[in-house]
N, CA, C and O atoms as a Maestro MAE file, in Angstrom:
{
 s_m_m2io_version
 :::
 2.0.0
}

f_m_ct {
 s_m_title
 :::
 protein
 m_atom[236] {
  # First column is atom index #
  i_m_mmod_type
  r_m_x_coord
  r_m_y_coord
  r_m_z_coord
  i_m_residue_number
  s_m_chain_name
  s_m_pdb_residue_name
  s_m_pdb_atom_name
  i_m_atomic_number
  :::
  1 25 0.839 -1.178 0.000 1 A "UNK " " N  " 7
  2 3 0.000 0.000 0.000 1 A "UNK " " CA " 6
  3 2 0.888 1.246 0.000 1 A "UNK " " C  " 6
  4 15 1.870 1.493 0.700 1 A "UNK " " O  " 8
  5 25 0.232 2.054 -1.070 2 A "UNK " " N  " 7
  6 3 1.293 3.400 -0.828 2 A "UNK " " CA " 6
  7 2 0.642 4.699 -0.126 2 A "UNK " " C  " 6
  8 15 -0.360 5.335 -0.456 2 A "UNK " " O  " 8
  9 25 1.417 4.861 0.806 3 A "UNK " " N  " 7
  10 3 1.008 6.256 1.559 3 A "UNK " " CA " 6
  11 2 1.764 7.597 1.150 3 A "UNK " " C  " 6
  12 15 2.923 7.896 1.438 3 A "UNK " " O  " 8
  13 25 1.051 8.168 0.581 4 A "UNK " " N  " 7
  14 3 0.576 9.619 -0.131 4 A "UNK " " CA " 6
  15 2 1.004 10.256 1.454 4 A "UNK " " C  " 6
  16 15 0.639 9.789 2.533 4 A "UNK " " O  " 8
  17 25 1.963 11.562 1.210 5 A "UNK " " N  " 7
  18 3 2.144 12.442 2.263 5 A "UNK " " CA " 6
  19 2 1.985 13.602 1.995 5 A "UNK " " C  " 6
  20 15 1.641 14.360 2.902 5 A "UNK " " O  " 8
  21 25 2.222 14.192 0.429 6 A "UNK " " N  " 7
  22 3 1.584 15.355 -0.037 6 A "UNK " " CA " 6
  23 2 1.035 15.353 -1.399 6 A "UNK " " C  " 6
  24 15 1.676 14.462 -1.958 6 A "UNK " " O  " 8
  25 25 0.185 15.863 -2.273 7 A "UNK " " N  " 7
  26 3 -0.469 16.296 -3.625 7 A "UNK " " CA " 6
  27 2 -0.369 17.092 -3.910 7 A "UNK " " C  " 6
  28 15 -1.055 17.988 -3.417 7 A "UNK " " O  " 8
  29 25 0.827 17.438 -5.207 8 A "UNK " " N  " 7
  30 3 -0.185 18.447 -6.140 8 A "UNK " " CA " 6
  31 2 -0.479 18.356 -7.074 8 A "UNK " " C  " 6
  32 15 0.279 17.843 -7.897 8 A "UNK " " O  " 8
  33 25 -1.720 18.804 -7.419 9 A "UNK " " N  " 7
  34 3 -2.775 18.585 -8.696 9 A "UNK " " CA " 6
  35 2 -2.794 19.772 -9.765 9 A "UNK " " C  " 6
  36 15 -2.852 20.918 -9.319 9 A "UNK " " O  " 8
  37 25 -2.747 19.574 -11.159 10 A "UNK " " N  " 7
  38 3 -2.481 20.651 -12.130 10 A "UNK " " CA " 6
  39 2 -3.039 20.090 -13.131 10 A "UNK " " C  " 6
  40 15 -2.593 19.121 -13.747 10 A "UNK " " O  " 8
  41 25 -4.136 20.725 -13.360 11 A "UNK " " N  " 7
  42 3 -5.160 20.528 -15.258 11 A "UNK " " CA " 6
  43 2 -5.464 18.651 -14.690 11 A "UNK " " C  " 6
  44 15 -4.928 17.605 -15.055 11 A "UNK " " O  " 8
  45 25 -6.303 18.874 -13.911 12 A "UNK " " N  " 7
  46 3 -7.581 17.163 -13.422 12 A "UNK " " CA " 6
  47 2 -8.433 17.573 -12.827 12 A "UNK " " C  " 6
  48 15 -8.611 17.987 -11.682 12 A "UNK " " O  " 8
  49 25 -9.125 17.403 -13.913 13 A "UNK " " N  " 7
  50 3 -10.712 17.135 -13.834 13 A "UNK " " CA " 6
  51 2 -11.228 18.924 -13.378 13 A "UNK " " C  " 6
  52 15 -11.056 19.941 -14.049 13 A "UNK " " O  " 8
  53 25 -11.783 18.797 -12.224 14 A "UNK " " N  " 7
  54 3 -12.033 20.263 -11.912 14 A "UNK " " CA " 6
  55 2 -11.226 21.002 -11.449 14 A "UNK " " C  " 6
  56 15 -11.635 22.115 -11.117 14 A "UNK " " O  " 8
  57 25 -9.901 20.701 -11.267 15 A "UNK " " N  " 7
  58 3 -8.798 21.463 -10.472 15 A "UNK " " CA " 6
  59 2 -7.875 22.159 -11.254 15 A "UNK " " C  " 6
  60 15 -7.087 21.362 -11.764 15 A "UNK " " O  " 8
  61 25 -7.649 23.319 -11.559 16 A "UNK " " N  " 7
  62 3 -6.991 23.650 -12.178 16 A "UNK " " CA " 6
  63 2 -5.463 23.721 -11.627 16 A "UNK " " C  " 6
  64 15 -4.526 23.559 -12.409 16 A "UNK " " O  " 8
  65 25 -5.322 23.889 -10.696 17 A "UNK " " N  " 7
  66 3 -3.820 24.115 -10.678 17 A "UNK " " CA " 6
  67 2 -4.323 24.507 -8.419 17 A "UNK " " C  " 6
  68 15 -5.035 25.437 -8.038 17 A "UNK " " O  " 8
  69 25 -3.609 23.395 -7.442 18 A "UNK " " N  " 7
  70 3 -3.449 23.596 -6.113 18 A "UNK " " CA " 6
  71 2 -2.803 25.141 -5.692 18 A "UNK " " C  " 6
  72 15 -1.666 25.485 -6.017 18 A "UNK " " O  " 8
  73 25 -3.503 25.771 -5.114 19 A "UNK " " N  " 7
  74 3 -2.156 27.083 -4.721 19 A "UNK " " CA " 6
  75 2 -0.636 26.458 -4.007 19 A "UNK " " C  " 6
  76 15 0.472 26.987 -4.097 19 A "UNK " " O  " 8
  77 25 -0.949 25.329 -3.374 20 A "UNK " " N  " 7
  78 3 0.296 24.830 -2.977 20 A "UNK " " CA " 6
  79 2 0.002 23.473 -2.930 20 A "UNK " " C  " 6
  80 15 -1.163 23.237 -3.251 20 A "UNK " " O  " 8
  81 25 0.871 22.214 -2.549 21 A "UNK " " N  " 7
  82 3 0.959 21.004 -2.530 21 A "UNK " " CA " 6
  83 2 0.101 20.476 -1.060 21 A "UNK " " C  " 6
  84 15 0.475 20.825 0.060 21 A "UNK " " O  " 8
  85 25 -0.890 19.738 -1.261 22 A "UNK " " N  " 7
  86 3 -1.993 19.206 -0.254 22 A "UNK " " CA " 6
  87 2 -1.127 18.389 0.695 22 A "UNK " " C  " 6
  88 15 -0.506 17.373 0.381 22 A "UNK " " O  " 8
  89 25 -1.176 19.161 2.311 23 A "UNK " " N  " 7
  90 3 -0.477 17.901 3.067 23 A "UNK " " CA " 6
  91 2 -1.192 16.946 3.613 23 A "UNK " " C  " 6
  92 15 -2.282 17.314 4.051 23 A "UNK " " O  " 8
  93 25 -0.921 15.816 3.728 24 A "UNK " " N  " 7
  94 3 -1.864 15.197 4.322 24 A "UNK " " CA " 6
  95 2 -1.536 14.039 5.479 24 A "UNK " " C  " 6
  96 15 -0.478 13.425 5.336 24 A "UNK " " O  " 8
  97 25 -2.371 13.712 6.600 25 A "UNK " " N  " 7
  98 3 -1.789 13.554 7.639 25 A "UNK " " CA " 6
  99 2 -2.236 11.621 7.915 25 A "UNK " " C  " 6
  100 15 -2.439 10.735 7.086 25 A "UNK " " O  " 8
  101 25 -2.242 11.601 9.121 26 A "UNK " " N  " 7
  102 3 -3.230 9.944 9.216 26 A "UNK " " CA " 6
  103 2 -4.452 10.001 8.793 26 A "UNK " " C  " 6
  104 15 -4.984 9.222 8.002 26 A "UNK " " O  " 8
  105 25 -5.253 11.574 9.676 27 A "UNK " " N  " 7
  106 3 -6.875 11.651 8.906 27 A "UNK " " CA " 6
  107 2 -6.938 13.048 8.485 27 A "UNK " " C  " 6
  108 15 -6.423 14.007 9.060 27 A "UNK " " O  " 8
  109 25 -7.833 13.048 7.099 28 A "UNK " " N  " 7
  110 3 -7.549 14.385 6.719 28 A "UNK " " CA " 6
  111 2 -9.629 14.207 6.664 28 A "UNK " " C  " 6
  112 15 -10.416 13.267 6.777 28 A "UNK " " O  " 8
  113 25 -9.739 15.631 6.441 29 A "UNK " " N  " 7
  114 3 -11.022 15.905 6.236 29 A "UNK " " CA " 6
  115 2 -11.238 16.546 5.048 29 A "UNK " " C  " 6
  116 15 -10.079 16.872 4.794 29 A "UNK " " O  " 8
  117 25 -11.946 16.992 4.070 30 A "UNK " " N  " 7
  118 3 -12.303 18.086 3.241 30 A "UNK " " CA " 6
  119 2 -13.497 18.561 3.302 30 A "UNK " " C  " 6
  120 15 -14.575 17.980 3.425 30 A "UNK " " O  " 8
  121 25 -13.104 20.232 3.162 31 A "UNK " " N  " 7
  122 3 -14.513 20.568 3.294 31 A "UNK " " CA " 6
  123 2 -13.757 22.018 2.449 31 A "UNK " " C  " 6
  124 15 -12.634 22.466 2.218 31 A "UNK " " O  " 8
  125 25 -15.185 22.354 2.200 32 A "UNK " " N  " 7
  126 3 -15.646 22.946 0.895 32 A "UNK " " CA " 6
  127 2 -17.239 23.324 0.143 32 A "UNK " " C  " 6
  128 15 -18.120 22.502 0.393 32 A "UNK " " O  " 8
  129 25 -17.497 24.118 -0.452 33 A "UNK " " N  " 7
  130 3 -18.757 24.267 -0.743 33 A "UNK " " CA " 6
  131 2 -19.007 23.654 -2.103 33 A "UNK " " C  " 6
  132 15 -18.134 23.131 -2.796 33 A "UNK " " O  " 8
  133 25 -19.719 23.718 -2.277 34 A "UNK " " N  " 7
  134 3 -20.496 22.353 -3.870 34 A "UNK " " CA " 6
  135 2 -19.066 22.953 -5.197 34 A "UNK " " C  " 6
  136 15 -18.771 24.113 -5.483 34 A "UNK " " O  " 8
  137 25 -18.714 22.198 -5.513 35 A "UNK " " N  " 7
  138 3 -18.459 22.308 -6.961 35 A "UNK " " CA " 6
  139 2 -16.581 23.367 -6.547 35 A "UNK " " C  " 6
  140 15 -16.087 24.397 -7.006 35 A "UNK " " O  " 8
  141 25 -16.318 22.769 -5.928 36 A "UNK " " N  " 7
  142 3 -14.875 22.930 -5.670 36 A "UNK " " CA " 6
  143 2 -14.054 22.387 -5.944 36 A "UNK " " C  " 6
  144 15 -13.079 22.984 -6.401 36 A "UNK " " O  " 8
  145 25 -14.046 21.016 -5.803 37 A "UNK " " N  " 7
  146 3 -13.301 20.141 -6.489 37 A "UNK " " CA " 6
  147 2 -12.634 19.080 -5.721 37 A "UNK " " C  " 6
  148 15 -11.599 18.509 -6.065 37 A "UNK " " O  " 8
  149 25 -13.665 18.753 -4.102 38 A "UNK " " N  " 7
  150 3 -13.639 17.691 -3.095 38 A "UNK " " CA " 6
  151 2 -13.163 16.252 -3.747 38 A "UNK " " C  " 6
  152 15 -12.053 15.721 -3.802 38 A "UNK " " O  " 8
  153 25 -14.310 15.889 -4.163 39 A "UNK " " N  " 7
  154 3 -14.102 14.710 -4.887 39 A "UNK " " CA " 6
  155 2 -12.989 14.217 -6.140 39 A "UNK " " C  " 6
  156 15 -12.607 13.080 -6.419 39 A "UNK " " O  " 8
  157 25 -12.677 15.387 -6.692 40 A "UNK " " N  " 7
  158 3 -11.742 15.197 -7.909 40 A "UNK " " CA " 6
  159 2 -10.382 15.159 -6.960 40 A "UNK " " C  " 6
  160 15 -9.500 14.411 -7.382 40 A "UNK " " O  " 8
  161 25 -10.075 15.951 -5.602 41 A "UNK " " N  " 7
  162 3 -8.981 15.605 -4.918 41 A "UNK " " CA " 6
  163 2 -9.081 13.676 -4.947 41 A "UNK " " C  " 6
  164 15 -8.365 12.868 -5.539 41 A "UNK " " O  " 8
  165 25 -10.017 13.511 -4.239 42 A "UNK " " N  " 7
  166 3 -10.371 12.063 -3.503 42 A "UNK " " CA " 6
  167 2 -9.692 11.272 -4.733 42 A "UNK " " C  " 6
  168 15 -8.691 10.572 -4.583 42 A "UNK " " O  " 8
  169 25 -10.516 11.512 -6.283 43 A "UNK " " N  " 7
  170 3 -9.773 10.592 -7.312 43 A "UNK " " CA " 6
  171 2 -8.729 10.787 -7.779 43 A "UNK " " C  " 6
  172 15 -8.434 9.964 -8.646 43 A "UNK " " O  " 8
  173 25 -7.910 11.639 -7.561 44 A "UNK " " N  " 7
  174 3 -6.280 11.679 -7.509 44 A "UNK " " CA " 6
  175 2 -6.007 10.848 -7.024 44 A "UNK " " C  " 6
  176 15 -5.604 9.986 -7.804 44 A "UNK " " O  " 8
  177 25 -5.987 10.402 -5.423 45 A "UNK " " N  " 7
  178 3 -5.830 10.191 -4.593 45 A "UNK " " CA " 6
  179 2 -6.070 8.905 -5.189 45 A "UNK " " C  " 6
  180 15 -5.069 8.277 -5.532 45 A "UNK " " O  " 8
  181 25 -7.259 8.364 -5.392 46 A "UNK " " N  " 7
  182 3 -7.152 6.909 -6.190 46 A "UNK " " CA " 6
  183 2 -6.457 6.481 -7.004 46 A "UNK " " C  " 6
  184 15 -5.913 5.391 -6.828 46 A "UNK " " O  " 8
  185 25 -6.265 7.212 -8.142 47 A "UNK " " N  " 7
  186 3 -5.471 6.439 -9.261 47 A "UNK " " CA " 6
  187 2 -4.090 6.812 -8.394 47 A "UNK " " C  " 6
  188 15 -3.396 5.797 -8.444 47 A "UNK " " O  " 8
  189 25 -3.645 7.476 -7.894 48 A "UNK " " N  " 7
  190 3 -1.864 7.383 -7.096 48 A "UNK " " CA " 6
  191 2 -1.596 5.511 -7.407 48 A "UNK " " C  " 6
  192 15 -0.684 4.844 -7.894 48 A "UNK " " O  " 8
  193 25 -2.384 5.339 -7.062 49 A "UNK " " N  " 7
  194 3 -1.977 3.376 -6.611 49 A "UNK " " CA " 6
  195 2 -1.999 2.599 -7.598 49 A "UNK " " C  " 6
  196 15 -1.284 1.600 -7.514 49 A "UNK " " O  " 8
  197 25 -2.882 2.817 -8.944 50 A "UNK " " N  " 7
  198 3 -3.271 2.047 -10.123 50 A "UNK " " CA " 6
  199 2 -1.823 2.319 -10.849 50 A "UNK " " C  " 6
  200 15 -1.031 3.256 -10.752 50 A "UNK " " O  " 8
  201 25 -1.811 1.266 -11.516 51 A "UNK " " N  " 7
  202 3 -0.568 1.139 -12.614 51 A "UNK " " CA " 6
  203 2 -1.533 2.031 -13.413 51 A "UNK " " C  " 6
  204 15 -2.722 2.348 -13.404 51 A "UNK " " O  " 8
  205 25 -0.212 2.312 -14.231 52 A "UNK " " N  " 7
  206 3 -0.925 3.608 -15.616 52 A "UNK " " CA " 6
  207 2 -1.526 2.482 -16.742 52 A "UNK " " C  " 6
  208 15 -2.399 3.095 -17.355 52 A "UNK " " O  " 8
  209 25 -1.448 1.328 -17.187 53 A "UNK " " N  " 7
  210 3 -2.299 0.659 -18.078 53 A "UNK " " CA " 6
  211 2 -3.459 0.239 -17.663 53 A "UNK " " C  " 6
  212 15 -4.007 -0.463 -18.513 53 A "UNK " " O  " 8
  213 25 -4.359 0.450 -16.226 54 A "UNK " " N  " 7
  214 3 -5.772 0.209 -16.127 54 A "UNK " " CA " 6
  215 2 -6.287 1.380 -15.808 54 A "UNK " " C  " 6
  216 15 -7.463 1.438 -15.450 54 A "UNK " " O  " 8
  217 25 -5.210 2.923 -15.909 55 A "UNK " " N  " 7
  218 3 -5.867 3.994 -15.569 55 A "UNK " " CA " 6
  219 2 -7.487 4.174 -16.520 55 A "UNK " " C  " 6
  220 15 -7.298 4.227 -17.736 55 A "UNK " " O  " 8
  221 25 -8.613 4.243 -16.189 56 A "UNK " " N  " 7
  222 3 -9.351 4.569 -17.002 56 A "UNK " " CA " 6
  223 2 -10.201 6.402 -16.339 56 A "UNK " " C  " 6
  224 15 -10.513 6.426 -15.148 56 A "UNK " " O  " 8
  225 25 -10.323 6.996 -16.730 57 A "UNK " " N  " 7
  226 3 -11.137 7.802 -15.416 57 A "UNK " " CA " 6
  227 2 -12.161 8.099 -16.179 57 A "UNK " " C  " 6
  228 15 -12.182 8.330 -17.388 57 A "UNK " " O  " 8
  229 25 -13.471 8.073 -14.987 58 A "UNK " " N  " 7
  230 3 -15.053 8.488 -15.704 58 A "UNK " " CA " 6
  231 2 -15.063 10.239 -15.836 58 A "UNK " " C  " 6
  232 15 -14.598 11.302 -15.426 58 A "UNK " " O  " 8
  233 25 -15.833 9.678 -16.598 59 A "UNK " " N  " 7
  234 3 -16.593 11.360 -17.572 59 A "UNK " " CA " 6
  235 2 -17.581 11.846 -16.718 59 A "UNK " " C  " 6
  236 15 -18.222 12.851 -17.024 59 A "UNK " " O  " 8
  :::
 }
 m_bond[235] {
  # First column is bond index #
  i_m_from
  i_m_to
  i_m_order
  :::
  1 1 2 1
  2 2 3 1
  3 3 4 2
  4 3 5 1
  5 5 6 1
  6 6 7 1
  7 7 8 2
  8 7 9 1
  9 9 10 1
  10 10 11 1
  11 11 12 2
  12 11 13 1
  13 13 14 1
  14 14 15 1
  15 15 16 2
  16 15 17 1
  17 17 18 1
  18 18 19 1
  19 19 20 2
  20 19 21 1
  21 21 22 1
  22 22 23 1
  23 23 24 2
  24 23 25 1
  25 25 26 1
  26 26 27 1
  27 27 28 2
  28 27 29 1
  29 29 30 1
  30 30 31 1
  31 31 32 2
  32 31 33 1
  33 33 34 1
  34 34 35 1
  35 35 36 2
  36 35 37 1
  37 37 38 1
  38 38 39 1
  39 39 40 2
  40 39 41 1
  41 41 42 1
  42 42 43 1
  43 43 44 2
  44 43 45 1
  45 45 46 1
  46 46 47 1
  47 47 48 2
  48 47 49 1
  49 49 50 1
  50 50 51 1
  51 51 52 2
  52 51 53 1
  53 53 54 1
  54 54 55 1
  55 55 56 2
  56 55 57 1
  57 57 58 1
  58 58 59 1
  59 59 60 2
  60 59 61 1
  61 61 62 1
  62 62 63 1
  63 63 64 2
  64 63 65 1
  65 65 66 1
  66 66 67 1
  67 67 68 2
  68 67 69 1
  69 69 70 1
  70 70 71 1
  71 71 72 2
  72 71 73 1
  73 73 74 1
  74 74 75 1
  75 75 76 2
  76 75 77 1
  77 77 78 1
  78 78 79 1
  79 79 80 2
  80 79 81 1
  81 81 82 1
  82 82 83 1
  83 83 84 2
  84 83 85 1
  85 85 86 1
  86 86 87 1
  87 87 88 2
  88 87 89 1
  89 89 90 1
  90 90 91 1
  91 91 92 2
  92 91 93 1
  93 93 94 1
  94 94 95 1
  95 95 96 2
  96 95 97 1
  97 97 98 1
  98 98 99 1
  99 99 100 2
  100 99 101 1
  101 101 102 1
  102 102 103 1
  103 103 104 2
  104 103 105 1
  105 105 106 1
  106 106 107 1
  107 107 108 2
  108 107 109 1
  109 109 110 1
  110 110 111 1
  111 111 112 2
  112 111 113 1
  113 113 114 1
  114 114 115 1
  115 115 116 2
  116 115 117 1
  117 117 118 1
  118 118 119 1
  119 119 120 2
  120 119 121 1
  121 121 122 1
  122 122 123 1
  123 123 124 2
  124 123 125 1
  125 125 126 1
  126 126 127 1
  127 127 128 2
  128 127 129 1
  129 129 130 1
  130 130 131 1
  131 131 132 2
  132 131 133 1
  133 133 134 1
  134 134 135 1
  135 135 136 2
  136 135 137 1
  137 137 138 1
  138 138 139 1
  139 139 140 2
  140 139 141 1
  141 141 142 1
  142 142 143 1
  143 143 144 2
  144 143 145 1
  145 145 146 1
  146 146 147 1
  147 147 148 2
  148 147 149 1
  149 149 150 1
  150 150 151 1
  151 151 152 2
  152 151 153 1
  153 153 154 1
  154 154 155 1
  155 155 156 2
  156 155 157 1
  157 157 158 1
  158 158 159 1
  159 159 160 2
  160 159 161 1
  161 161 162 1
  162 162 163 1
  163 163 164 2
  164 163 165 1
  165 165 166 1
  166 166 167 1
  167 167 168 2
  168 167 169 1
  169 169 170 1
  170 170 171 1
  171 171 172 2
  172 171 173 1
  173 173 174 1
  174 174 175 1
  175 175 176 2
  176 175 177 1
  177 177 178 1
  178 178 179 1
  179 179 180 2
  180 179 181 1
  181 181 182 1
  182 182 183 1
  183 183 184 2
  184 183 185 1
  185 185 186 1
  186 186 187 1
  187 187 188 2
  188 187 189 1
  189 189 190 1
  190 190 191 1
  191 191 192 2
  192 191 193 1
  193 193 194 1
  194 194 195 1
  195 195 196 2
  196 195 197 1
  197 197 198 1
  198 198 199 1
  199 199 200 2
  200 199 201 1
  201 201 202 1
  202 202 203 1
  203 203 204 2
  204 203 205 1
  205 205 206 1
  206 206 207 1
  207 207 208 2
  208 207 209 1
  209 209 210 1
  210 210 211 1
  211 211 212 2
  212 211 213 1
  213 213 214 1
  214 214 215 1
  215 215 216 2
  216 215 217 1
  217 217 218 1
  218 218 219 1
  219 219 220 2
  220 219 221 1
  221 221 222 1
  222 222 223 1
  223 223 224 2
  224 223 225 1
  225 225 226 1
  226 226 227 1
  227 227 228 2
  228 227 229 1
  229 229 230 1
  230 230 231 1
  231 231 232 2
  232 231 233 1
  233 233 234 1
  234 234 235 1
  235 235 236 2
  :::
 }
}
């Protein structure tokens, strides 16, 4: 299992570009108002672990 200690995200999905690199701890929380880009963190966060030949990501 790989443990992720920081993110940064640039041109995915709804995120255009992090103001800085996401730290992240044992438990992290997100919060945010609708249409920020909560969830598109979360699927970063998923494919980190997938080999790049089953990357597929939904539309």
């Amino acid at each position: 299992m790989v443990i992720v200690k920081s993110i940064d995200i640039e041109d995915f999905r709804g995120v255009r570009r992090l103001k800085e690199p996401l730290e992240l701890g044992k438990f992290n929380i997100l919060l945010g108002r609708n249409c920020i880009g909560k969830s598109s963190i979360l699927q970063a966060l998923f494919l980190v672990n997938l080999p790049c030949d089953e990357v597929q990501l939904p539309l």
